[in-house]
C-alpha positions in Angstrom: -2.3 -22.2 12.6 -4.7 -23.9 10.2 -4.8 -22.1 6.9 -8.1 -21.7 6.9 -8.1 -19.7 9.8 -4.7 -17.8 8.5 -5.8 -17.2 5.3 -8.8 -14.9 5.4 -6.7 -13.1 8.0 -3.8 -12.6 5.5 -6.1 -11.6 2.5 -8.1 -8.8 4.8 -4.6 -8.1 5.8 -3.3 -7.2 1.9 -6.2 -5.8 0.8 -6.6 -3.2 3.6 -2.7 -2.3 2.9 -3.7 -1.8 -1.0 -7.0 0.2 -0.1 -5.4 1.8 2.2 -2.5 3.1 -0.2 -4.7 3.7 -2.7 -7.0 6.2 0.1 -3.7 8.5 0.0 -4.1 9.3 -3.5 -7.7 9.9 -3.6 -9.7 10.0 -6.9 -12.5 12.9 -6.3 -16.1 11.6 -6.7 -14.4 8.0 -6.0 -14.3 5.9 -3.4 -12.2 2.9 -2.7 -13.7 0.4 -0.4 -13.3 -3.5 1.4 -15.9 -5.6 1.2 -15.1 -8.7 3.0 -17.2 -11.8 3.7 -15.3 -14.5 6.3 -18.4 -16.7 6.1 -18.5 -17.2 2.3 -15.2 -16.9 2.0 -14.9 -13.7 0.0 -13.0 -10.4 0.0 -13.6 -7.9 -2.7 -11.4 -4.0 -3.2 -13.8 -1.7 -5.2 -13.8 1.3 -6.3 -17.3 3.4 -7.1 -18.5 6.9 -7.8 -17.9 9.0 -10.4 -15.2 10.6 -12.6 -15.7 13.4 -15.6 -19.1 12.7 -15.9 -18.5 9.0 -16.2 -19.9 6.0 -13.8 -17.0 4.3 -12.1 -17.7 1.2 -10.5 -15.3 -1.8 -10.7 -13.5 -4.6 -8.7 -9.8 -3.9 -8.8 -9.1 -7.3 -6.6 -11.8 -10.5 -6.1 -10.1 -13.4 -3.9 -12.2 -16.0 -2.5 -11.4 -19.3 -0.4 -12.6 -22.4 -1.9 -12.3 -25.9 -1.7 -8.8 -25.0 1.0 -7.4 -22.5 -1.7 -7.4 -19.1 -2.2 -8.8 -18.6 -5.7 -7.9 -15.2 -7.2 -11.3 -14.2 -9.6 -10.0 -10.5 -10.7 -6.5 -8.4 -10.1 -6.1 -5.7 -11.9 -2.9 -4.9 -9.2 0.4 -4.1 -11.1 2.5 -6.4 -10.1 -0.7 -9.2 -8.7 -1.9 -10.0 -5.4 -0.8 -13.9 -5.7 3.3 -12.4 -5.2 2.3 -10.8 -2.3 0.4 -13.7 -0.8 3.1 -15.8 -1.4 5.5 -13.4 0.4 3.2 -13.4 2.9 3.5 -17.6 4.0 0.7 -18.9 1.6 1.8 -21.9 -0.7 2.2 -21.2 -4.3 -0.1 -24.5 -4.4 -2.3 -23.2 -2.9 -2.8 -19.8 -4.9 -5.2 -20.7 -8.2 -4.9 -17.6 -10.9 -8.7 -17.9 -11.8 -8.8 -15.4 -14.3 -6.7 -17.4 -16.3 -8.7 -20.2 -18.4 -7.7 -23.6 -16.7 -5.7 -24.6 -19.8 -3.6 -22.0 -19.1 -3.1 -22.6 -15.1 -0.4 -25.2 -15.4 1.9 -22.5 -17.3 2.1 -20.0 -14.6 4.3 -20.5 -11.0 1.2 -20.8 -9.1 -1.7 -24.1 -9.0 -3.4 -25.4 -11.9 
């Protein structure tokens, strides 16, 4: 299968398995939610509502396919969506840490 095709697949396929844990341990006044775009090339977990009195409203994961990679823009997972995708068949080349400044891509086990 081309990885263009099998990548969005496998990135709807993690984030509904995170969102979905996450949905068992609810936060009231919170909900957790997929926002996935195959077209653009971008799949977004988020959380909004509110908690104590306080707005709550944030990504927790931002992946997006570009230029034949899967880019990762925000992860504030514990142990990082990029392990999971790479369990999951996709190259460690082909994985780019975004959030990371480019001077610093080269130092970690996935693309520069």
């Amino acid at each position: 299968m081309d990885k263009l095709t099998e990548y969005p697949i496998i990135l709807k396929r993690l984030l509904s398995e995170y969102v979905e844990l996450n949905q068992r341990q609810p936060v009231p006044g919170v909900e957790t939610f997929l926002i996935t775009d195959d077209a653009q090339g971008q799949y977004i977990w988020m959380n909004a509502g509110w908690q104590n009195g306080e707005r709550v409203c944030g990504m927790t994961v931002y992946a997006r396919i570009r230029e034949g990679k899967i880019w990762i823009e925000e992860d504030w997972t514990e142990d990082g969506i990029a392990t999971d995708l790479a369990r999951a068949g996709v190259a460690r080349e082909d994985i780019i840490l975004a959030f990371h400044e480019p001077e610093m891509r080269p130092h970690t086990e996935f693309a520069a």
